[in-house]
N, C-alpha and C positions, 0 to 999 in steps of 0.2 A: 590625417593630421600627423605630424614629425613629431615621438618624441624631446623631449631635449635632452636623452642621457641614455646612454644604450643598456639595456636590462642584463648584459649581464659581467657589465662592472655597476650594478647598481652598488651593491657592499664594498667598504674597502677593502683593501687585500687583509690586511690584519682580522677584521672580522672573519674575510671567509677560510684565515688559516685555522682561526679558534674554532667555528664552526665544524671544518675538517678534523680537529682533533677532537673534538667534543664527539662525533658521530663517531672516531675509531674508538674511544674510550666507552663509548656504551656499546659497543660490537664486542670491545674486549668483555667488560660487565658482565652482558649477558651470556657469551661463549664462558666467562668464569661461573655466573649463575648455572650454566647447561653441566658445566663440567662439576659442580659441585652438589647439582641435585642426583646425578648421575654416581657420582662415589658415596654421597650418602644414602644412596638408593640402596646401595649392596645390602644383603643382610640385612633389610628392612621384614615386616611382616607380611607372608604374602598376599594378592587380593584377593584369595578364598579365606586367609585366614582374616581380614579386614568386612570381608562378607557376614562371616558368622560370632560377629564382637558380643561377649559372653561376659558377664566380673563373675573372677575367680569364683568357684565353692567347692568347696570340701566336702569330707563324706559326715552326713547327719545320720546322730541314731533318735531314733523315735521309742517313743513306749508303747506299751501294748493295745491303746485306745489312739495311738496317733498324733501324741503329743509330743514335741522336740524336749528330748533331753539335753543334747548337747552335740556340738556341730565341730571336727575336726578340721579344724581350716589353717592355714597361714594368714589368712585374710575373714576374720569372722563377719559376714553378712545375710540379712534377709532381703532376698531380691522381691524390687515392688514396680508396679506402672509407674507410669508418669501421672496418671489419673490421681491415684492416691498422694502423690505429693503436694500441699497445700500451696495453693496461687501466691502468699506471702514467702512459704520458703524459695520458690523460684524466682518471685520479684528482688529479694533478699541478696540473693545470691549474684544472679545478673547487676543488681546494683551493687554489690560490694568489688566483683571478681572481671565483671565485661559487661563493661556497658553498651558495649557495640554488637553482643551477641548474634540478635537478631538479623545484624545486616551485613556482619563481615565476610570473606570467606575460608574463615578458619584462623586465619592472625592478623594479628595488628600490627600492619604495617608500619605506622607513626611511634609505636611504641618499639616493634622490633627495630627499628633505625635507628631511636634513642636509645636503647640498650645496647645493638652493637657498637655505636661511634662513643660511649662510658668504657668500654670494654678494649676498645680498639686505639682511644686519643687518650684516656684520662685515666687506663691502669685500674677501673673497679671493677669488681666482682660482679659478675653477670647476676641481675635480678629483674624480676618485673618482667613483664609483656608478655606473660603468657595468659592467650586465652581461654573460655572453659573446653574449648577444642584441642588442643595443646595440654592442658593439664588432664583431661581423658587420655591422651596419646601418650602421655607421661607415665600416667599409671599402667595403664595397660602393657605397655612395650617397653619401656625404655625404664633406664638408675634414674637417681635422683641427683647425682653427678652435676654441678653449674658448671658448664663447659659451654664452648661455645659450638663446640662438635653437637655436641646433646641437643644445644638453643635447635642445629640447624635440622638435624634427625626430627625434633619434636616438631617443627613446622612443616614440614614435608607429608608427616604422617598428617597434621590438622589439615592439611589440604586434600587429603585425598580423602578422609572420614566425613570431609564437609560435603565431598564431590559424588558420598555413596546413601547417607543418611541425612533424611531432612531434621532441622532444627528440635523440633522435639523429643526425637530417637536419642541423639544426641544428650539432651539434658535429660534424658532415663537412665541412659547410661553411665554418667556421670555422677545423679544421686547415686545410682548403685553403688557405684565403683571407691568413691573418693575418703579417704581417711579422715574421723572423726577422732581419733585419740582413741586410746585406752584399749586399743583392739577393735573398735566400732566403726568396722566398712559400712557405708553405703547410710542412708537418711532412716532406714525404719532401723536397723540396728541399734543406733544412734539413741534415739525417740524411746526406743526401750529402755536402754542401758541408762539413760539422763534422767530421763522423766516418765517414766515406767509407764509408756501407753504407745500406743501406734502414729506413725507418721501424720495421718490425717484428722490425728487432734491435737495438733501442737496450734499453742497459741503466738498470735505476733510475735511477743517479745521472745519466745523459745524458738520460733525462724528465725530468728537474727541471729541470736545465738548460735545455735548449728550452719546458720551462712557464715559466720566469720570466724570457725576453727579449723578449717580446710589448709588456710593460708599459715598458719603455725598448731599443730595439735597440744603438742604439749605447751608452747607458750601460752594458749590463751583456756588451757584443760580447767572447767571449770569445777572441778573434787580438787585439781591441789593448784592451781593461782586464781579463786574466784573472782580477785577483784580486777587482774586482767581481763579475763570472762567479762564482765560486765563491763566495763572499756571498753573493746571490743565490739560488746553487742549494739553497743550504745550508739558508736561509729557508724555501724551498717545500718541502725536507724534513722541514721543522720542523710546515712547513703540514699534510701528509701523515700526519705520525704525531698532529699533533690531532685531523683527523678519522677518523680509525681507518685509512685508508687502507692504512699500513703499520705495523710495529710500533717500538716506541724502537729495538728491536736493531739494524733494518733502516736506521732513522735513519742511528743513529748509524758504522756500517759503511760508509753512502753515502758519506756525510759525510768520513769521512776516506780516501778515495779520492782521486788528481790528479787533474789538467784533462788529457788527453789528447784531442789534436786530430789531425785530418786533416793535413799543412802546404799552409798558405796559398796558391790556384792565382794566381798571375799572367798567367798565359797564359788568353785569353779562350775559347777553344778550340782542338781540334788542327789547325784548317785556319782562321785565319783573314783570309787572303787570298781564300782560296775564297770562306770564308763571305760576303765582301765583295762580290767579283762577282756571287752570287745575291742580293741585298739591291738592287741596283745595276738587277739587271734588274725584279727584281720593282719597284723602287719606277716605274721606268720607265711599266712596265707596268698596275700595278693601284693604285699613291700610296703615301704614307708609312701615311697612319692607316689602310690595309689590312693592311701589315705587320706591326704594333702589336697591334689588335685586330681582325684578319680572318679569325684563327685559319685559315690557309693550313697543307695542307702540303705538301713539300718535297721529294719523292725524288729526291735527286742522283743524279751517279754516282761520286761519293768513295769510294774505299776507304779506312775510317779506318785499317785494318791497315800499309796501305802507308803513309796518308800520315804515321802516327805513327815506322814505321820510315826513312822519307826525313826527316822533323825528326831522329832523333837522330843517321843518319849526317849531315847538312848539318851540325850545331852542331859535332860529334866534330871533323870533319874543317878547318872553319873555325879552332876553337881549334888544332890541331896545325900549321897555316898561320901562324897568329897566335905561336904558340910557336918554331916552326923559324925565322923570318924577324925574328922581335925586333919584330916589327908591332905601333904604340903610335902609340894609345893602343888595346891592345885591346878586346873589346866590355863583358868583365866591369870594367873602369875605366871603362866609360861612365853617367852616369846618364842615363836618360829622360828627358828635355823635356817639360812638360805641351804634352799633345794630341799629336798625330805627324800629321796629316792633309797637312800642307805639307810635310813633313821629307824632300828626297831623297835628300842626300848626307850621311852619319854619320860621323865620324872614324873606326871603326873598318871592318874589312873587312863585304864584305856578298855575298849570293847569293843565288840565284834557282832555284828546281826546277817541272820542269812535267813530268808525265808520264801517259801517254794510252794509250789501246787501241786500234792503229791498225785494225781492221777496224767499230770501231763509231765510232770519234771521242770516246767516255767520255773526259773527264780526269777520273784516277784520285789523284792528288795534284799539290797546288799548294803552292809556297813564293815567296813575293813577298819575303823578305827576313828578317834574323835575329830580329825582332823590332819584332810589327807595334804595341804598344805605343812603342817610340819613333819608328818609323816607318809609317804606313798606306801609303806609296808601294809598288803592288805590280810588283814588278822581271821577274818572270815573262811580265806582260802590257802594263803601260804605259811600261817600258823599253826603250829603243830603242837599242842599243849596237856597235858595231864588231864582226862577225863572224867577223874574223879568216880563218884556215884551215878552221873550220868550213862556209864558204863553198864551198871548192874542190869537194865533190861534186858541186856544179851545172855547174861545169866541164866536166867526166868524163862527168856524164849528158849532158848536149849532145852531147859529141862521141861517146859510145858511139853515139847516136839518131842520128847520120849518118853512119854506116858506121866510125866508129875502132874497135878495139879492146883488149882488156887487152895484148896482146901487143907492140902498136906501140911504134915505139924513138924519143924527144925526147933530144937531146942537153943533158944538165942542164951547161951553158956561160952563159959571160956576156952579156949581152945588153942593148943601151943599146935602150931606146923615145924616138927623135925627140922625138917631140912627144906629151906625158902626157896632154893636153887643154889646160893652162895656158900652150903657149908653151916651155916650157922641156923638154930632156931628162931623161929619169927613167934612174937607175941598181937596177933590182929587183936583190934582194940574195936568197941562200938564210939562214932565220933565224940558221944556225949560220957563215957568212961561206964555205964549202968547193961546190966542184961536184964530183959526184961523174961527170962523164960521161955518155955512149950510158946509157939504162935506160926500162926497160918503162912503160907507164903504169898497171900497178899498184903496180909498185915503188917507182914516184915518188908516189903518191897515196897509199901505207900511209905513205912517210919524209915527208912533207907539203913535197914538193921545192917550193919558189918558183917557180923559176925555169923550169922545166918546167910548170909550170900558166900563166904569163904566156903562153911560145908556147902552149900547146894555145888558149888563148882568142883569140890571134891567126889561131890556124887557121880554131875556127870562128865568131869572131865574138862580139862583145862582146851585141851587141843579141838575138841568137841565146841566149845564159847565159840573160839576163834575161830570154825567153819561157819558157824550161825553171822558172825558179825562178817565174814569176808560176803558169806550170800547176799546180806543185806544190806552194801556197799562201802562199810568199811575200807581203805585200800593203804593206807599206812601202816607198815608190819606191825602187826601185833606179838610177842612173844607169851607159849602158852605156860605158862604158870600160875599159881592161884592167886597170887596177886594182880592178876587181871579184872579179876572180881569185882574191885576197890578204884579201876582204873588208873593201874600202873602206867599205862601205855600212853603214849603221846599223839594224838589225832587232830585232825582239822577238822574245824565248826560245819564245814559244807559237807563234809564225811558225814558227820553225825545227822544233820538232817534231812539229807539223802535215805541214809539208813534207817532212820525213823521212821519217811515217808511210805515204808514197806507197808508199816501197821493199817493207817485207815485205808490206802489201796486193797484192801483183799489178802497182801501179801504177793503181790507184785512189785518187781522192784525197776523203776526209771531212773534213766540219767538225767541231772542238773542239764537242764537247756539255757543259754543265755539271750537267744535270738531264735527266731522262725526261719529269718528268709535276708540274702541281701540283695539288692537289686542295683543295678546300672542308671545312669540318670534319664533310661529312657525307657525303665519300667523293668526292663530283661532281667530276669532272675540271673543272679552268679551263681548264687548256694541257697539251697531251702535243706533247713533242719528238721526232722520228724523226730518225734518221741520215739527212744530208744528204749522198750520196756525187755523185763524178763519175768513172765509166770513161772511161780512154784519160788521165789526165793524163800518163801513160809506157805504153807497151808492158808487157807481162810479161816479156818477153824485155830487154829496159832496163832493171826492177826488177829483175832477175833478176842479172843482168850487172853493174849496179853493184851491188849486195847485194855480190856475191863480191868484188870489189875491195875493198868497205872490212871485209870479215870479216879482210882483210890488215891493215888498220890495228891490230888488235887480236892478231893471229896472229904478227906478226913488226913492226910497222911502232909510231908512237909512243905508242899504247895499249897495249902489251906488259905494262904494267905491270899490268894485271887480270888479266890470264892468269896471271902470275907471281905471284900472290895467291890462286891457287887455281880461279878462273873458270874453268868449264868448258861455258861450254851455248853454242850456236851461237850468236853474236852478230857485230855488226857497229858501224863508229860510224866520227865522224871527231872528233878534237879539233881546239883551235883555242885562240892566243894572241892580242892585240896587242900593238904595240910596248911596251917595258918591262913587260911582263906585266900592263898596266893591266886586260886582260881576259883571263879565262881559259875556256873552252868544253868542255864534249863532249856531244856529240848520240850516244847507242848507241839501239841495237833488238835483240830479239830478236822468234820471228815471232808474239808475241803481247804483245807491251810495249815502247812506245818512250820512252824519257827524256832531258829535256836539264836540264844545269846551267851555270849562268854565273859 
């Protein structure tokens, strides 16, 4: 049978000229598509490094039982499974961020072609259509730039992270990775920092919440605009019960729930003088962008147990100072100064805790001061301050280490010194203006006699102190003259309980350790620390012998007052003032913990 129209003028010419153009123009498209996947290829990530997609960490330090102190990061997070992320924070998210997750492959085509023809016809600012593949590829690789360069980088990379990881890998990485405000990378960081508990017990209405701060951190930050927070959450609830996720009931139940929060941490961690000093060494040691991203870690020897009970007696007891004494402007009337890194001296009172394990050298808690937000000056170690009476056990040891003893009798009398070093006569005074007589040299070394520690250093010699205090780790010059007695000289808190820790050791004397060991994030030791000891810096018989003298300080002499509080475990210690109580001191030990506060 004869057609009646020959096949191939079936079209008219005008159709098959539109036709012909239409096919060169998607020839051109996609040869502009080849040519533009191709330039934005360059200096893309490469597919090893696309292979092994990691969210940032930094280097953590733990404490001595294994517990996180604090974690150097640019990007602070706890990386989790996907396991552990609750089926509501995932439903949450997909329903607020990509509904097409499941089925796209990597972008949203409909969305990316409404965003570039807004961008391209109508002059607006690129927004929208990025998928949760795309905002992974965002974060990990690329600015935050709205370019349309960026839009084209970040879809390039979601196709090929779609084309290596299946769908679940994908939204693990993404909790990990994605910003929650306030410094809180990834879902369990989050979960802590908000609602002070782990990922996989957050309730419905706290998944919504945490689905929809991704999209703006600080616009919807629920500590400073809660009631956008709660808009917001309310939103993705809303999200949730469109895609069936949950039911209206469920909704609407969430929905009218409060914001209940964690409160707000001020305090950067529980030791952050410590923290300071390991930052300080490592950066020393292995640079800054090790620290950052070198993923280090960190086994101190902090006990956070202790160092969190040494903060709350230091503050307790600070404020009760502050109250008893009318001292103003106290610390709670002070505001913070932006930055604290120069800040020595603070209007209000301040103190300093160090305390150590004297047969290993572990410092077990450090306190550098009330408040390392207004001040970074840490007073434990880089404060250098008049020693006061804390001093006088160096005295005592000298002289016990050449034949004195507890028993020997110093007439606690007046006594002019000629010439003090300056030319002039010095009149040493007992703090309380009274001599008490004939008295033993422990009796005078529990009452923190003056004037009985000036002659015993006349006895044995001023230059003689200063060899006893350098053996027993002293390291800030001392000058010998007998005003050393009385602690003329200026020392740091960590000196002094370093050198303390001679006594219960035996008379062995260890270096302050701050860490054990650090290691690589794949276990590989970098540095392991051993206790650095030296026998003989005293006799045992010396540690021994002053031990017992200053267990008098505490037993009957001017630390009475711990005893009289209930203290009961063998201990020993010396306090110490200066003039107008500008500094206040005690260095204690018992035979397995030595602490000093200033």
């Amino acid at each position: 049978m004869k057609l009646p129209f020959k096949t191939s003028l079936s079209l008219p010419p005008p159709v098959r000229r539109l036709l012909r153009w239409a096919l060169y123009g998607l020839v051109f498209c996609l040869g502009l598509a080849a040519g533009a996947f191709t330039f934005y290829s360059r200096g893309m990530p490469s597919t090893k490094a696309l292979e092994d997609l990691q969210p940032k960490q930094g280097t953590k330090v733990f404490d001595r039982s294994g517990e996180l102190i604090y974690e150097f990061a640019e990007e602070r997070r706890i990386v989790v499974p996907l396991a552990r992320v609750p089926k509501h924070l995932v439903d949450a998210t997909i329903a607020i961020e990509d509904r097409g997750f499941r089925s796209h492959i990597g972008i949203d085509l409909f969305g990316y072609a409404a965003a570039a023809k807004d961008v391209v016809f109508r002059g607006k600012r690129l927004r929208g259509a990025s998928t949760i593949t795309q905002q992974l590829a965002r974060n990990l690789f690329l600015t935050m730039d709205r370019t349309l360069s960026r839009k084209i980088a970040e879809a390039i990379l979601a196709l090929k992270i779609e084309r290596m990881y299946p769908k679940d890998k994908i939204l693990e990485l993404y909790f990990n990775q994605i910003n929650y405000g306030h410094g809180a990378y990834g879902v369990e960081t989050a979960a802590q920092m908000y609602f002070g508990g782990h990922v996989d017990s957050l309730t419905l209405a706290q998944c919504a919440l945490l689905a929809g701060m991704p999209r703006g951190p600080s616009l919807y930050s629920p500590y400073d605009r809660p009631q956008a927070a709660i808009k917001r959450r309310n939103t993705v609830l809303d999200a949730m019960a469109q895609t069936g996720a949950i039911t209206r009931d469920e909704c609407r139940a969430a929905q009218a729930l409060p914001l209940v929060l964690k409160p707000r941490e001020l305090r950067l961690n529980d030791a952050p003088y410590f923290v300071e000093e390991i930052r300080k060494h490592l950066e020393s040691r292995y640079g800054a962008n090790a620290i950052y991203q070198g993923q280090m870690v960190v086994h101190s020897t902090l006990d956070l147990r202790l160092q969190r009970i040494a903060n709350q007696a230091d503050e307790d007891w600070m404020v009760k100072l502050e109250e008893a004494h009318k001292f103003t402007p106290a610390k709670k009337d002070v505001r913070p100064p932006r930055g604290g890194e120069g800040v020595v001296n603070t209007p209000y009172l301040q103190s300093a805790l160090g305390a150590m394990d004297p047969r290993t050298g572990h410092v077990l808690a450090m306190i550098g001061g009330r408040d390392y937000l207004m001040s970074k000056f840490n007073r434990a170690v880089q404060s250098r301050r008049q020693a006061g009476s804390t001093f006088k056990p160096f005295v005592y040891i000298a002289a016990v280490d050449n034949g004195f003893s507890p028993g020997d009798v110093i007439v606690d009398a007046p006594i002019v010194i000629e010439d003090d070093g300056s030319g002039l006569p010095w009149y040493p005074q007992n703090y309380d203006g009274t001599f008490d007589g004939p008295m033993s040299l422990r009796k005078a070394l529990a009452l923190s006699k003056n004037l009985v520690a000036v002659k015993l250093i006349q006895k044995v010699g001023p230059s003689t102190v200063v060899k006893y205090a350098r053996r027993m780790g002293i390291k800030t010059p001392l000058p010998a003259v007998l005003s050393l007695a009385l602690g003329s000289a200026d020392i740091s808190l960590l000196d002094m309980v370093d050198a303390f820790a001679v006594l219960p050791n035996r008379g062995t004397r260890v270096d302050p350790m701050l860490f054990t060991k650090v290691t690589d994030k794949a276990g590989a030791v970098l540095e392991e620390a051993r206790t650095y000891s030296e026998p003989g810096a005293l006799s045992p018989q010396t540690a021994y012998v002053a031990t017992s003298m200053m267990e008098s300080v505490l037993n009957g002499g001017t630390a009475y007052a711990a005893r009289a509080q209930g203290f009961t475990r063998p201990a020993a210690g010396k306090t110490g003032t200066t003039n107008d109580y500008t500094d206040a001191w005690f260095i204690g030990f018992t035979p397995d913990l030595v602490c000093g506060v200033w």
